[in-house]
C-alpha positions as a Python dict, from the first residue, in 0.01 Angstrom:
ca = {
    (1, 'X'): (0, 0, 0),
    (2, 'X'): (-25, 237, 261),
    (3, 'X'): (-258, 489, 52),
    (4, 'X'): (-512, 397, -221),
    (5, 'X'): (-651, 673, -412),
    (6, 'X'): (-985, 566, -585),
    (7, 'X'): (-1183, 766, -827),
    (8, 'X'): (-1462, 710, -1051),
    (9, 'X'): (-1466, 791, -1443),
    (10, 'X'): (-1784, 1003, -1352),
    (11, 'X'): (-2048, 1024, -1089),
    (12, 'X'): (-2243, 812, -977),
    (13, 'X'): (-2021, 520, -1098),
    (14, 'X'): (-2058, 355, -729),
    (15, 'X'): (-1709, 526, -586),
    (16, 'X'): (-1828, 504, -211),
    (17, 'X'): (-1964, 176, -243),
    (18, 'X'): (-1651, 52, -428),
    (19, 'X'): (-1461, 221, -116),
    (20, 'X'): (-1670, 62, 142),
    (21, 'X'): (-1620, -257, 7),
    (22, 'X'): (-1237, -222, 5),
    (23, 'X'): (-1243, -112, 348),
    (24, 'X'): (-1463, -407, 476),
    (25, 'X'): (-1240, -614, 327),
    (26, 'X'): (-894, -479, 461),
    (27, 'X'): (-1128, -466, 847),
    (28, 'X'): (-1194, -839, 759),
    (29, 'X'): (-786, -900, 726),
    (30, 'X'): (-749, -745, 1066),
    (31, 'X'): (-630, -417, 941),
    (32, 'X'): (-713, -41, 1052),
    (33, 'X'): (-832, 187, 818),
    (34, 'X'): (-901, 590, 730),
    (35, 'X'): (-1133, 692, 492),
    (36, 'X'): (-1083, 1045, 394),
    (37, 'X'): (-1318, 1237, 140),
    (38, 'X'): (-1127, 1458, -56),
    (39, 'X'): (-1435, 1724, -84),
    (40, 'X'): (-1728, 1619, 4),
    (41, 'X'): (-2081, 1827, -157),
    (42, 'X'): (-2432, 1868, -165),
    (43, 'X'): (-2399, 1764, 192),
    (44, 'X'): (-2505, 1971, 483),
    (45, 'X'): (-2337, 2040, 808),
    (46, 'X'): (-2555, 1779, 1018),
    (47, 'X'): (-2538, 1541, 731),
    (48, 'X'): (-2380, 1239, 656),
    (49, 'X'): (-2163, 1263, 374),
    (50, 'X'): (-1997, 970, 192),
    (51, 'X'): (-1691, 892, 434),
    (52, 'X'): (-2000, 832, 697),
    (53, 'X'): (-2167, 615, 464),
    (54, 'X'): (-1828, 398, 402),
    (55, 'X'): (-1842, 364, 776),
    (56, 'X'): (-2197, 244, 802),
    (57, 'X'): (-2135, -3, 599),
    (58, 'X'): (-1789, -149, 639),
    (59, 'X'): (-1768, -127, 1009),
    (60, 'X'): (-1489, 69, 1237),
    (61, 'X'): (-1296, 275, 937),
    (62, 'X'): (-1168, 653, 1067),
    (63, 'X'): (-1371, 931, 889),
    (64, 'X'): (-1245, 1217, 784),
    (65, 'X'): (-1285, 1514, 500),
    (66, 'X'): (-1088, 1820, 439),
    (67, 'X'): (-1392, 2003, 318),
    (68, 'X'): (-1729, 1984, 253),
    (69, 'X'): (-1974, 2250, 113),
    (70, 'X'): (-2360, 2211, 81),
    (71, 'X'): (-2421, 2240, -345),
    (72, 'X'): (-2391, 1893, -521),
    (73, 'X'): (-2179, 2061, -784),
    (74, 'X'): (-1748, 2022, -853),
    (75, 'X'): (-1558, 2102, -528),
    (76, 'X'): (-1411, 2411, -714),
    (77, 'X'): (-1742, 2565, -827),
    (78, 'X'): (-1927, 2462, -470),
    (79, 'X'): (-1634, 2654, -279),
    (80, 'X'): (-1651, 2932, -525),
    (81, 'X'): (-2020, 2965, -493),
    (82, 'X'): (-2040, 2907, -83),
    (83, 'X'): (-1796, 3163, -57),
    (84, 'X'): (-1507, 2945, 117),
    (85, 'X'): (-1177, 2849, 82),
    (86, 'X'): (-1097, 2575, -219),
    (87, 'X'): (-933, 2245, -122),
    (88, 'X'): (-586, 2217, -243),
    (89, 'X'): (-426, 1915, -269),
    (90, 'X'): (-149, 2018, -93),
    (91, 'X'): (-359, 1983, 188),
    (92, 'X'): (-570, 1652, 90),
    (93, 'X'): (-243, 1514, 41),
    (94, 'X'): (-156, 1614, 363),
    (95, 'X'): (-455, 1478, 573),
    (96, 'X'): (-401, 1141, 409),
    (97, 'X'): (-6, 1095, 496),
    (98, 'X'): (-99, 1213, 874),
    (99, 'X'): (-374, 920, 824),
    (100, 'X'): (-123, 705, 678),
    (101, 'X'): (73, 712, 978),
    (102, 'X'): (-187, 586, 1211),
    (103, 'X'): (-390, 316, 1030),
    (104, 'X'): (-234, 26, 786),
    (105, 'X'): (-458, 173, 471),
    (106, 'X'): (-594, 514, 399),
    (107, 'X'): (-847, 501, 122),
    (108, 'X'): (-885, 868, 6),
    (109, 'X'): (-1190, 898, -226),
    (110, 'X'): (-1240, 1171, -487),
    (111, 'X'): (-1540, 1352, -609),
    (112, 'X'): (-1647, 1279, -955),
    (113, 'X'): (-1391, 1195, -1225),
    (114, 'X'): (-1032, 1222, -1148),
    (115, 'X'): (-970, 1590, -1357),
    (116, 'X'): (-1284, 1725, -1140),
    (117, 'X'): (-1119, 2065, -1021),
    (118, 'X'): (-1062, 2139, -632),
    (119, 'X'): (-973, 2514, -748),
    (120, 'X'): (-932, 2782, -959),
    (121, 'X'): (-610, 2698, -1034),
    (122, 'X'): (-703, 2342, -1182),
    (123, 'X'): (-566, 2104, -889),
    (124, 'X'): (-740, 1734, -910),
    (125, 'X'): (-734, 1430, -749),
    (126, 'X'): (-460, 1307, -1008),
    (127, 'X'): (-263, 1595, -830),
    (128, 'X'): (-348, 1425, -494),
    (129, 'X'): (-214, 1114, -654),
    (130, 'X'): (96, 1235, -755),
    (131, 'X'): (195, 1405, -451),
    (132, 'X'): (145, 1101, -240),
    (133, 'X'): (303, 857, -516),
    (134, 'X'): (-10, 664, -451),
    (135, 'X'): (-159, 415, -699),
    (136, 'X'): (-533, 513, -829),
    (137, 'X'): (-806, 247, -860),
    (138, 'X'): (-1064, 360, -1055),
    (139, 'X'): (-1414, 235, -1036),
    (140, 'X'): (-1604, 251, -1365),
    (141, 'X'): (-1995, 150, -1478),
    (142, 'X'): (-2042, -162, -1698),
    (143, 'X'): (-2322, -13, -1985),
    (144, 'X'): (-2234, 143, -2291),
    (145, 'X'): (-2071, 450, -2311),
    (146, 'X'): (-1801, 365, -2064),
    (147, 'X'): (-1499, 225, -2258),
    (148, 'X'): (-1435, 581, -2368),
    (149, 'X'): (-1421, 738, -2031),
    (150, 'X'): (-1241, 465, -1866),
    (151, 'X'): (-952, 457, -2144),
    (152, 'X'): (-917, 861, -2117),
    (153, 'X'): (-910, 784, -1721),
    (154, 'X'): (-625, 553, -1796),
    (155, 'X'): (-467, 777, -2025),
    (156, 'X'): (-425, 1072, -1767),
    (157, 'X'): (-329, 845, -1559),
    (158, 'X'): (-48, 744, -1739),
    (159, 'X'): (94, 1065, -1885),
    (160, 'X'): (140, 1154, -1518),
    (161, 'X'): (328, 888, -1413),
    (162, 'X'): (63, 728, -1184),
    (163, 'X'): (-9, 383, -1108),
    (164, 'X'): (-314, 214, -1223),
    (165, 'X'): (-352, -118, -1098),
    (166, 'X'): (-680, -199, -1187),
    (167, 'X'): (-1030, -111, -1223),
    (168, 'X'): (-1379, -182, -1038),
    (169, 'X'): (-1693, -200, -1204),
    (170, 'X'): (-1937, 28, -932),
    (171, 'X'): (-2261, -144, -1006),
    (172, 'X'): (-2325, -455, -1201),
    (173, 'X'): (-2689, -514, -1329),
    (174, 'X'): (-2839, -800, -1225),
    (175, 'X'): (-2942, -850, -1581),
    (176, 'X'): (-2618, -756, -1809),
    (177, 'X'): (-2724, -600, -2124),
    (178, 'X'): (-2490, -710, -2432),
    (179, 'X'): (-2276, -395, -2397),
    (180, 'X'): (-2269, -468, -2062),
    (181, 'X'): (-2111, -834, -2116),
    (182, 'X'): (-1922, -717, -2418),
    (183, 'X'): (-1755, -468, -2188),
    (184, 'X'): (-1583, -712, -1981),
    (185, 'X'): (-1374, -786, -2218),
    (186, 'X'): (-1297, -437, -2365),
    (187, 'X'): (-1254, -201, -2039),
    (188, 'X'): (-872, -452, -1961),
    (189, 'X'): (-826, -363, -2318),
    (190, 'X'): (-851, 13, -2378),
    (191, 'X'): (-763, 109, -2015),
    (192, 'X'): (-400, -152, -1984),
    (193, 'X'): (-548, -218, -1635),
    (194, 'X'): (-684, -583, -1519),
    (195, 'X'): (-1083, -561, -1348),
    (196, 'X'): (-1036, -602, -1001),
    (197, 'X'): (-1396, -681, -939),
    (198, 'X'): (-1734, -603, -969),
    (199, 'X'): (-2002, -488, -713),
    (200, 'X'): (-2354, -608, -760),
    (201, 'X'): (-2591, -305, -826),
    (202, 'X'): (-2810, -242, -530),
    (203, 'X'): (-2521, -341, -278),
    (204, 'X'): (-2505, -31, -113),
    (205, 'X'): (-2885, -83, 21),
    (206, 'X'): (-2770, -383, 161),
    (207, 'X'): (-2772, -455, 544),
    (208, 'X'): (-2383, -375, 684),
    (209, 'X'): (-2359, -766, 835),
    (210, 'X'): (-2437, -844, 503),
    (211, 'X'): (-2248, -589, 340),
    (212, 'X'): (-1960, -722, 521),
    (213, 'X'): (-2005, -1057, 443),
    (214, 'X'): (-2033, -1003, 77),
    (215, 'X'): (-1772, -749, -5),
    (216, 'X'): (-1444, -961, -6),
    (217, 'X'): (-1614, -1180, -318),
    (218, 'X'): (-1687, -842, -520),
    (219, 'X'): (-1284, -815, -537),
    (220, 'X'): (-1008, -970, -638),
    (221, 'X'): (-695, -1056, -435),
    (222, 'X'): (-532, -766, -548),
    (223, 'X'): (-787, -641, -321),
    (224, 'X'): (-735, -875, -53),
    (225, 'X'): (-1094, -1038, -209),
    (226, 'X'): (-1138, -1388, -322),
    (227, 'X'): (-1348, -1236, -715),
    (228, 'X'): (-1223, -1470, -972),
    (229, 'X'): (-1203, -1218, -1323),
    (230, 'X'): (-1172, -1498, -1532),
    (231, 'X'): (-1460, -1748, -1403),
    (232, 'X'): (-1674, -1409, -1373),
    (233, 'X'): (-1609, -1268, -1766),
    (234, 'X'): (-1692, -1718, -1842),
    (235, 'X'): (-2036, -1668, -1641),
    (236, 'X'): (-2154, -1329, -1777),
    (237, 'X'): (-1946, -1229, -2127),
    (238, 'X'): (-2075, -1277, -2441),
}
């Protein structure tokens, strides 16, 4: 795939730590790769925002974003509210095919959910998606609560025509709760979409070498990752 669109069924589901890990990965195959943040907030203009932090960690990925403005609320509010121009996703979609021409993988990451609006006139990442005919990996949190988001992820997902091929759990406690283990299980089943992996909570604070070293066995070979979903779900399920 050329383009991978990945979203989150909220924030702070581990997104740019999912995407970091992908891109590692794909460096570690000897591929190039382009990171571009659809709309990046509650970042100033001096700081790094979360394309740079896929970078520190994975290694030599191109950054880019189409826009950034500096309240940590949905693109579409932030713009409205900085007084700039929205994103469209005529244009994200954009940025990432001119990426897409230059590197073997271009990993655009969203902000928030995937119905999070860019504008006033309700365009999404799932817009982004469909304009690219890219497939959308969506990166989900373990703990109870999240079978209902993930499945109404997978649901949009589907009535648009988009392709799912799996999803990522973004941080995975060290000590797994029973929800947590039960989950395993359930998020294949309500979403229709195999897990793909699972990053450890607390990976993103690791060192990049490390980082690096890690990330292929936090995803499966879909992935280009050596995870194992079925010895994982035997070790921590139920």
């Amino acid at each position: 795939m050329a383009v991978l669109v990945i979203t989150g069924t909220g924030t702070e589901v581990g997104k740019t730590v999912v995407t970091a890990a992908v891109a590692a990965t794909a460096l570690a195959g000897g591929r190039s790769v382009a990171v571009l943040k659809a709309a990046q907030t509650g970042v100033g203009p001096n700081e790094a925002g979360d394309a740079e932090e896929v970078a520190r960690l994975a290694g030599e990925v191109t950054v880019a974003e189409v826009a950034r403005f500096p309240e940590p609320l949905a693109p579409g509010t932030a713009a409205r509210r900085a007084g700039r121009a929205p994103v469209r996703p005529g244009e994200v979609a954009e940025a990432a095919a001119k990426l897409a021409t230059e590197h073997d993988l271009v990993l655009v990451e969203g902000a928030g959910g995937l119905l999070v609006r860019f504008d006033a006139a309700g365009g999404t990442l799932a817009d982004v998606a469909g304009l690219l005919g890219a497939p959308v990996l969506v990166v989900t949190s373990p703990g109870l609560g999240t079978l209902n988001t993930t499945e109404l992820t997978g649901r949009e997902l589907r009535s648009r025509g988009l392709e799912l091929p799996g999803l990522v759990i973004g941080s995975w406690p060290g000590s797994p709760d029973l929800a947590a283990r039960c989950n395993l299980a359930d998020l294949p089943d309500v979403s229709g979409a195999p897990l793909l992996g699972a990053v450890p909570a607390g990976a993103g604070g690791l060192a990049p070498a490390a980082f690096r070293s890690a990330a292929s066995g936090w995803l499966a070979p879909a992935l280009d990752g050596t995870w194992d979903a079925g010895a994982f779900v035997t070790r921590h399920g139920p």
